[in-house]
N, C-alpha and C positions, 0 to 999 in steps of 0.2 A: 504494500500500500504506500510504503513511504519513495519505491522509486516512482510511482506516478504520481504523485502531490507536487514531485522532485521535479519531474519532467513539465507539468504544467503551468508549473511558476517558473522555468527556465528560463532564460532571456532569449533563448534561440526561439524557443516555443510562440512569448509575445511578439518579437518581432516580423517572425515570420502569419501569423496571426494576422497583425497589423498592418503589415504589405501587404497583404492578399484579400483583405477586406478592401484597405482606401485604394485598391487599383481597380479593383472591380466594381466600385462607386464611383471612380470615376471615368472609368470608360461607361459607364453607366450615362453618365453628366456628357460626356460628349458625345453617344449619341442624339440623346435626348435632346439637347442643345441644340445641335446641325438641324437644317432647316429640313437636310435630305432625309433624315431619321423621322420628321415630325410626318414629314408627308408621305412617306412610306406607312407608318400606321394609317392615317386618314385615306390615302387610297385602298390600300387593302382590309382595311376593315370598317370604315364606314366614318360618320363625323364625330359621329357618340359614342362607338366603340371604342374608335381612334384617340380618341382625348382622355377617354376613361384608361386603356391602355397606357397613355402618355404616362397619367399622373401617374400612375399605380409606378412604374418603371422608376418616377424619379422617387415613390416614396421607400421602393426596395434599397436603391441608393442611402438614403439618410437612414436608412434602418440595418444595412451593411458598415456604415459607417462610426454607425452607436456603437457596434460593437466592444471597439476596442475602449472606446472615451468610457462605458457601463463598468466593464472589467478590469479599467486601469492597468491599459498595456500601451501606452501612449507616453513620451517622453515629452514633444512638442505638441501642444493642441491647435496651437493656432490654425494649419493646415484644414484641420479635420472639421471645425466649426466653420470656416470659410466655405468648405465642400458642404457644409450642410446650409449654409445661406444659399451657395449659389443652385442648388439642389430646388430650395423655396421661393426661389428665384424661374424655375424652370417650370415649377409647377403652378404658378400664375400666366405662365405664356399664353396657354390658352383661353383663357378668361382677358388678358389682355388683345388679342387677335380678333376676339368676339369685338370687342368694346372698339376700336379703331375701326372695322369694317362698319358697325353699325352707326361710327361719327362719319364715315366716309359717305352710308348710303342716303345720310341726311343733308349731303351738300348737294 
């Protein structure tokens, strides 16, 4: 028991932990981000799929990202909150899209 308590708290353990969470949040964030990623879901899956899809991706993101901030395997946080704003950030994009087309179709 004591060499897996050993192993878990190792620093090889967190660190590798903690790169493997914040890379995959954030290739998460840049698909999500790309405009080619947004309209990729909206094509192939519809407008309310697509956006339902979106958000859900960017909230696997901030939820991949907690990880390591929850468990305290994080040396520098800064990083990891940034990725989680800009994350909150991506998940308004389409509610901001809606809102500029509908000031658009009022001109």
């Amino acid at each position: 028991m004591e060499k897996v308590k050993k192993f878990f708290t190792s620093k090889w353990f967190k660190g590798s932990v903690n790169g493997i969470c914040f890379t995959l949040s954030l290739l998460l964030l840049i698909y999500n981000v790309s405009i080619i990623g947004y309209f990729i879901l909206l094509i192939r899956f519809g407008e309310d799929q697509g956006e339902m899809l979106y958000m859900l991706l960017s909230t696997a993101g901030i939820l991949l990202i907690l990880i390591p901030l929850l468990f305290k395997m994080t040396k520098q946080r800064f990083y990891h909150f940034t990725l989680i704003v800009l994350h909150l950030f991506a998940i308004g994009l389409p509610f901001f899209i809606k809102f500029i087309e509908g000031a658009l179709r009022k001109i």
